[in-house]
C-alpha positions as a printed NumPy array, in Angstrom:
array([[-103.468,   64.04 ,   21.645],
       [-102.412,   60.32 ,   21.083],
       [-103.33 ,   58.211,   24.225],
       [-100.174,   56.373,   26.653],
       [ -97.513,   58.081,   24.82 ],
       [ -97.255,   61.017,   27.002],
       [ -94.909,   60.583,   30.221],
       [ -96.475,   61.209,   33.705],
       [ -95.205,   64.102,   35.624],
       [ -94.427,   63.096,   39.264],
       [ -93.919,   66.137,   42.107],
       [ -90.509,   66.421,   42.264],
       [ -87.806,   68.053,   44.809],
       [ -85.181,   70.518,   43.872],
       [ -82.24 ,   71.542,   45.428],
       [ -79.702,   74.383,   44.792],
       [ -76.351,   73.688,   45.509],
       [ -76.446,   77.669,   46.928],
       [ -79.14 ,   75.714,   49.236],
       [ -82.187,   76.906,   48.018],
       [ -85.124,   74.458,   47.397],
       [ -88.113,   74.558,   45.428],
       [ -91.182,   71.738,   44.451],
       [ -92.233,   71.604,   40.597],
       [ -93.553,   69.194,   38.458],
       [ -91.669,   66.393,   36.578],
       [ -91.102,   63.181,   34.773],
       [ -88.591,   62.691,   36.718],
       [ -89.438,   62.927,   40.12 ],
       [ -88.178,   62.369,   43.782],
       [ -85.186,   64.299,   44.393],
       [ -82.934,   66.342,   42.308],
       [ -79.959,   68.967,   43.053],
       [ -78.66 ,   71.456,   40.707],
       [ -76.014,   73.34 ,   40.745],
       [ -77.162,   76.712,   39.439],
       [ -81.09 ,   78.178,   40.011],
       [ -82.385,   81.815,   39.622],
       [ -81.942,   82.632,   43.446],
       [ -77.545,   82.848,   42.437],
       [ -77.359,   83.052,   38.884],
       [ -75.284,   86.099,   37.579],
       [ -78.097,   87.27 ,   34.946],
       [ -80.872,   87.427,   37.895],
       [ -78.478,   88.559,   40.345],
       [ -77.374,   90.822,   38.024],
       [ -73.85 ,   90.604,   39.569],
       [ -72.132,   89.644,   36.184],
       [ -72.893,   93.133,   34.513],
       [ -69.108,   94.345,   35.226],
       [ -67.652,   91.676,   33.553],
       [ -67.131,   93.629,   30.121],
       [ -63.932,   95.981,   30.099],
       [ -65.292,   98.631,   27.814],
       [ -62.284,  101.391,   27.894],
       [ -59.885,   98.826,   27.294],
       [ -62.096,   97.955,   23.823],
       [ -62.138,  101.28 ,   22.409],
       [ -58.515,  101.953,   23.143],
       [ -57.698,   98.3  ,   21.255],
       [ -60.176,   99.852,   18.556],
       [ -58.444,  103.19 ,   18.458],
       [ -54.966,  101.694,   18.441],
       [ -55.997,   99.005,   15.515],
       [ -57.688,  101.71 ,   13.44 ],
       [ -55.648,  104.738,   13.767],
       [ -54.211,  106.637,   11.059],
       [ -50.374,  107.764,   11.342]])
């Protein structure tokens, strides 16, 4: 690796806006708030699994597709 072009990763705070907080390692550093971690999003939560409306698909399907 090249020397001094490679940024230098600071501790770093980071806060949830659901009010979780975690420490990690960045260029950033100090403090930084987010508004979406893995504690509340949908796909870890796995709240957002009823979302799709599968019935009403097929009967669109059936409806689009059906010989008279």
């Amino acid at each position: 690796m090249k020397p001094k072009i490679h940024p230098e990763y600071k501790m770093t705070s980071f806060r949830c806006a659901c009010g979780s907080t975690w420490n990690a390692l960045s260029s950033k550093g100090g403090e930084l708030t987010v508004e979406i971690c893995s504690n509340c999003h949908p796909f870890f939560t796995g709240a957002g699994k009823n979302l799709i409306d599968t019935t009403g698909r097929i009967e669109k399907f059936k409806r689009k597709y059906s010989r008279t």
